[in-house]
C-alpha positions in Angstrom: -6.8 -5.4 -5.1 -6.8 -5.3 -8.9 -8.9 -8.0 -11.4 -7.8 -11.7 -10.5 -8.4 -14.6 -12.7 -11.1 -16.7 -11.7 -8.6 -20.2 -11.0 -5.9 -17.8 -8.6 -8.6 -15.8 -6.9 -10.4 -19.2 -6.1 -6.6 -20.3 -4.6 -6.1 -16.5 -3.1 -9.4 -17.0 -1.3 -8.5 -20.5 -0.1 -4.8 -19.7 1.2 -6.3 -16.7 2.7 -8.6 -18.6 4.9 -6.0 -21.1 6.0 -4.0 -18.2 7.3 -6.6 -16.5 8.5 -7.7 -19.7 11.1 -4.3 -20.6 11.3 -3.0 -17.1 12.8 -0.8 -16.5 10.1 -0.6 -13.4 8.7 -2.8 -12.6 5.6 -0.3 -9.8 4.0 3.7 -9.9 4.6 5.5 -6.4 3.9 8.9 -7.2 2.6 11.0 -3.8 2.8 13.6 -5.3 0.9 16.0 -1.8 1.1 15.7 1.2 3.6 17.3 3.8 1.0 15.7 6.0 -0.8 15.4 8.5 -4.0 13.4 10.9 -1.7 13.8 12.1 1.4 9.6 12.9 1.9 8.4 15.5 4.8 6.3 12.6 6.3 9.0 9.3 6.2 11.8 8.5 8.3 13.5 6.5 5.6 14.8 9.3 3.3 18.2 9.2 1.3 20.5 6.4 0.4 22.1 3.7 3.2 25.3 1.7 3.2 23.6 -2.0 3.3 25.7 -4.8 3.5 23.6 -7.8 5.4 20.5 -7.7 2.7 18.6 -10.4 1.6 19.4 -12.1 -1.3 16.6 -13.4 -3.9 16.7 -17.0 -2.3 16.6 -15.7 1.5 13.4 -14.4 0.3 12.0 -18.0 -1.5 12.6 -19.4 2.2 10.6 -16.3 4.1 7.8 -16.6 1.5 7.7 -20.3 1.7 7.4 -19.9 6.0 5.2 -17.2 5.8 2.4 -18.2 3.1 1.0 -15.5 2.6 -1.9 -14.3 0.6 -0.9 -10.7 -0.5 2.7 -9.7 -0.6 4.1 -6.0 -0.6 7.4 -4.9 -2.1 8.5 -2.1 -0.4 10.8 0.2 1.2 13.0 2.5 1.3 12.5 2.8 -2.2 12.6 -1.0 -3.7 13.8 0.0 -7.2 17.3 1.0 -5.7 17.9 -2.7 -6.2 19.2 -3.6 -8.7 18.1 -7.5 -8.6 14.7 -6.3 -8.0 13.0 -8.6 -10.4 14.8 -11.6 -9.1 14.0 -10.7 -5.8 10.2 -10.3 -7.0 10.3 -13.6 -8.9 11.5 -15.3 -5.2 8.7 -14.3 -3.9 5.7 -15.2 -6.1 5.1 -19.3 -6.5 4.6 -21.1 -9.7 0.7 -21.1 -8.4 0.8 -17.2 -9.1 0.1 -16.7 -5.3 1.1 -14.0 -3.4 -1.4 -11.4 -4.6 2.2 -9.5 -4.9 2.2 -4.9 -4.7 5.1 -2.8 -5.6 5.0 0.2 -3.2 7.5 3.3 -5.3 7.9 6.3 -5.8 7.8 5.6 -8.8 11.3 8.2 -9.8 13.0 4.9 -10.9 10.1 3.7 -12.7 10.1 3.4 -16.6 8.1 1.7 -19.1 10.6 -0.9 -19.9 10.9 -1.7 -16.0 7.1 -1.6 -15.6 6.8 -4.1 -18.4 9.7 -6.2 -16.5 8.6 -6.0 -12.8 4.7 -7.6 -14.5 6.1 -10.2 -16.1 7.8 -11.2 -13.0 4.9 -11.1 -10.7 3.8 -8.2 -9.4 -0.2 -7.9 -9.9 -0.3 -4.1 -8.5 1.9 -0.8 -8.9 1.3 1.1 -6.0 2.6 4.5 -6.9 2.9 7.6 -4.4 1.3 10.5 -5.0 0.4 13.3 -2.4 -0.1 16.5 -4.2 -1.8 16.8 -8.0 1.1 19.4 -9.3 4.3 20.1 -8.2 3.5 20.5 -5.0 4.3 17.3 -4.6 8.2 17.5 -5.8 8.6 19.6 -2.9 6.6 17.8 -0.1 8.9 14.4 -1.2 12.5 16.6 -1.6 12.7 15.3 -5.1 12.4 18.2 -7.8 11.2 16.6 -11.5 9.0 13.9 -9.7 5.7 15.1 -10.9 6.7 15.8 -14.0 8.0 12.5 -14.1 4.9 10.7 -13.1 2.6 12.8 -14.9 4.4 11.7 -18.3 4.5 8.4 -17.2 1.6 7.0 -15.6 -0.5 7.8 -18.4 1.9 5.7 -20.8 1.7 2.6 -18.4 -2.2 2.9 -18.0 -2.4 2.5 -21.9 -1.4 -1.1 -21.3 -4.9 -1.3 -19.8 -3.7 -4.3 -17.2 -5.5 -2.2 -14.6 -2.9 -2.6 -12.0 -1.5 0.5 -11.0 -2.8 2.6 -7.8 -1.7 5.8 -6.6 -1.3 6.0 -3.1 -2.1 8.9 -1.4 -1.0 9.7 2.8 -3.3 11.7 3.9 -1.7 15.0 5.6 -2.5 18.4 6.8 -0.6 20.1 3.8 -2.7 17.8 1.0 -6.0 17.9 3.2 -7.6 20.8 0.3 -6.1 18.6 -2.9 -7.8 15.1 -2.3 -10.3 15.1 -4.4 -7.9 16.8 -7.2 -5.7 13.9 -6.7 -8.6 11.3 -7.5 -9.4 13.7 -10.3 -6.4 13.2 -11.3 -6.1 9.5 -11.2 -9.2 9.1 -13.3 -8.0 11.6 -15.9 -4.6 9.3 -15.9 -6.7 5.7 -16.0 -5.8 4.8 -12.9 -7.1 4.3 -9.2 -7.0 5.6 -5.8 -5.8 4.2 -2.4 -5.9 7.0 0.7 -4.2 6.2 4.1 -3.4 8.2 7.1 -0.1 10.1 8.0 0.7 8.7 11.6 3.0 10.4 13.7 4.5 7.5 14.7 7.1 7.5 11.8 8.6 10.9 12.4 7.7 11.9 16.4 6.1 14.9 14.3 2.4 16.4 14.8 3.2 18.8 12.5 1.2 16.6 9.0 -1.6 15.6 11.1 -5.1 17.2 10.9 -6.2 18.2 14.4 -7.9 21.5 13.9 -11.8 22.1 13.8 -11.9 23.4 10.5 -9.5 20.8 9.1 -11.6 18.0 10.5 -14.9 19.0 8.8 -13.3 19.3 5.7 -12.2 15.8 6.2 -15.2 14.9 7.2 -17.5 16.3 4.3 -14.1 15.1 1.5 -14.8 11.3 2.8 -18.1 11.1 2.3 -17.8 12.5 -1.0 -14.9 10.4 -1.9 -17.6 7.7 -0.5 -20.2 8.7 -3.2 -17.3 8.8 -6.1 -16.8 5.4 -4.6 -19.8 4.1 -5.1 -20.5 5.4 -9.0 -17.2 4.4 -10.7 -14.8 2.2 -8.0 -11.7 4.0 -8.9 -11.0 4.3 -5.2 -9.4 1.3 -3.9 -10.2 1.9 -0.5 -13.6 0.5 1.1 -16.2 3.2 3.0 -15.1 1.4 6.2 -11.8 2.5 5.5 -12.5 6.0 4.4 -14.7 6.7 7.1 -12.5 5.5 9.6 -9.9 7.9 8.4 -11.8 10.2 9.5 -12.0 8.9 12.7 -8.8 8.4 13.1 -8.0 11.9 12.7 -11.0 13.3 15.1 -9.3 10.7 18.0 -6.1 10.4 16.9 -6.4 6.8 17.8 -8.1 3.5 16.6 -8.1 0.5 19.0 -7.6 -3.4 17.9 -4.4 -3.5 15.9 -3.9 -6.8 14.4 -0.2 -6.2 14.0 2.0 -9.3 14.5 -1.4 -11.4 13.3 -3.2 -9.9 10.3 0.5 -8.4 9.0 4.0 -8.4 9.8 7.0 -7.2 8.1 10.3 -8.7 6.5 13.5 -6.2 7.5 15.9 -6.1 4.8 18.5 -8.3 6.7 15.9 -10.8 7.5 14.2 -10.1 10.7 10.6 -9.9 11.4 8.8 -6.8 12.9 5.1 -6.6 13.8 4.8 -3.6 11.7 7.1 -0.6 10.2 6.6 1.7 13.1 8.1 -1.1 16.1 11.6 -1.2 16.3 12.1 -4.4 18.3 12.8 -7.6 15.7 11.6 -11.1 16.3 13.4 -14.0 14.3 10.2 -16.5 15.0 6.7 -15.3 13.3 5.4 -17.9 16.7 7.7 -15.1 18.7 5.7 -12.3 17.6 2.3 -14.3 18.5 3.8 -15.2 21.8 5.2 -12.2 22.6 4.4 -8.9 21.2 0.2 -9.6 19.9 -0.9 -9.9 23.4 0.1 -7.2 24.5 -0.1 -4.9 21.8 -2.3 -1.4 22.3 -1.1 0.6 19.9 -3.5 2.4 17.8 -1.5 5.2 16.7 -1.9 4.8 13.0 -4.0 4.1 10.3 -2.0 3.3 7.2 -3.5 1.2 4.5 -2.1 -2.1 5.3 -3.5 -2.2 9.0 -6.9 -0.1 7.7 -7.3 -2.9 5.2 -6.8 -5.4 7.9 -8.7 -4.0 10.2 -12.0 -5.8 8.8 -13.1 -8.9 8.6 -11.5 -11.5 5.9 -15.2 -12.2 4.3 -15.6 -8.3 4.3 -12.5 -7.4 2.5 -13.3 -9.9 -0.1 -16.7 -8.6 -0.8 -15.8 -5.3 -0.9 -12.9 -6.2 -3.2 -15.8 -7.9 -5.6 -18.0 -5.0 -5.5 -15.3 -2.8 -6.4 -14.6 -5.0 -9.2 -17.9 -4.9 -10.3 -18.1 -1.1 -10.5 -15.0 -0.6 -12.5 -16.0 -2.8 -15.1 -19.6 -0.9 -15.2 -17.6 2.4 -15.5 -15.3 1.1 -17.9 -18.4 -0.2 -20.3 -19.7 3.6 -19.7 -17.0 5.3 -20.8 -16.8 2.9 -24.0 -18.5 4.0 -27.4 -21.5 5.6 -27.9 
């Protein structure tokens, strides 16, 4: 998470320990639309869908006000394909500034103006895809002028210097040689880094994941020096328990103890609740899920970022958070005068 006011990360931290002892979920995905501008190698929500039971902006007050949670992600499908966006966004932050609230895009709908817009109403974080560092990446997400687009843009919005925006980057077999290009890349832009896995639970296909020998040790050796880059400057958003558990991940192609249904849950776009993106079955009760699905959940076939995050402790994810904090601003001083 990006810099916080003192007063609303004081609040975050408080709501965020209710839910936590409570057994309510700490972050709430909200795919507010499965269509999408891309149609990406590694998703099974490409192209546009005929959506006529969506949400509306006040169905979404009423989830956020059952839910409480303490981080919020807009997502997809591609949430910019709707065009009350910003209302919906506005629904779901309180007058107290809480939900810690991402947008999750692909950023091919994103302008400056709209950037601007989507801020004002509430989002604190811009989570931008990015899985190649060229044009690679046009063709990995079936969208040709992407890259170009971001690589014009990004820069622009980092000029605002809020410090919000985060490229995310799934980790695949095809980008597996280009990560540390891509946080390269980032820094060059003013921006940071987020990295999650590619699970094969989206698509039913092995054919992203990185199984091979050779491909591990080069994972291997890129974490740890994403660890290091870490450590000196902060632009990565993910915490060394996360990056080396990529890693791990990878080598077993399994991690146990997913908090699914407890630590996280999603909002469908007509209103139903799912554990998580990759379980079909929909629950109208969050107390359903809890009864129902966490107990007997032993999945551990992926490792993306919101379950990764999760997957530590509630004090831990806050400290990391501050230290990460702490090392951007010490970078940022750095780079200053002189």
């Amino acid at each position: 998470m990006r810099k916080i006011p003192v007063i609303k990360a004081a609040r975050l931290i408080a709501r965020g320990t209710r839910s936590f002892h409570a057994d309510r979920p700490l972050a709430v995905s909200f795919e507010v639309t499965h269509s999408c501008t891309a149609n990406c190698l590694h998703c099974d929500k490409g192209g546009m869908k005929q959506e006529h039971d969506r949400m509306q902006p006040h169905d979404y007050r009423r989830m956020r006000a059952l839910l409480q949670p303490m981080v919020a992600q807009v997502s997809g499908g591609e949430p910019l394909t709707r065009r009350d966006i910003v209302e919906v966004v506005r629904a779901i932050k309180e007058p107290t500034g809480l939900p810690y609230t991402i947008l999750v895009t692909n950023g091919q709908l994103l302008t400056e103006e709209k950037y601007l817009e989507l801020k004002g109403a509430g989002i604190n974080q811009f989570s931008i895809s990015l899985d190649f560092p060229n044009e690679l990446h046009d063709w990995f997400r079936r969208s040709p002028g992407l890259y170009s687009h971001l690589e014009k843009l990004i820069p622009r919005l980092a000029r605002h210097r809020f410090d919000d925006i985060v490229l995310n980057t799934a980790i695949t077999r095809e980008n597996l040689p280009y990560l540390l290009d891509i946080y390269e890349k980032g820094r060059a832009w003013g921006v940071s880094v987020s990295y999650s896995a590619y699970t094969m639970l989206r698509t039913g296909s092995q054919e992203h994941f990185i199984s091979s020998e050779e491909d591990l040790k080069r994972l291997r050796e890129t974490m740890q020096k994403l660890i290091a880059l870490k450590r000196s400057n902060g632009r990565i958003v993910n915490s060394d328990w996360t990056l080396s558990g990529t890693y791990q991940f990878f080598k077993d192609g399994y991690v146990p103890g997913c908090n699914a249904g407890k630590r996280f849950l999603v909002v469908t776009p007509d209103g139903y609740l799912r554990p998580c993106s990759m379980h079909e079955k929909k629950y109208l009760r969050p107390e359903d899920i809890l009864k129902e699905f966490v107990p007997e959940n032993s999945c551990g076939g992926c490792y993306v970022a919101i379950r990764a995050y999760l997957n530590e402790s509630f004090w831990t994810l806050l400290k990391d958070n501050v230290t990460s904090r702490v090392l951007r601003q010490k970078a940022a001083g750095n780079s200053c005068g002189g």
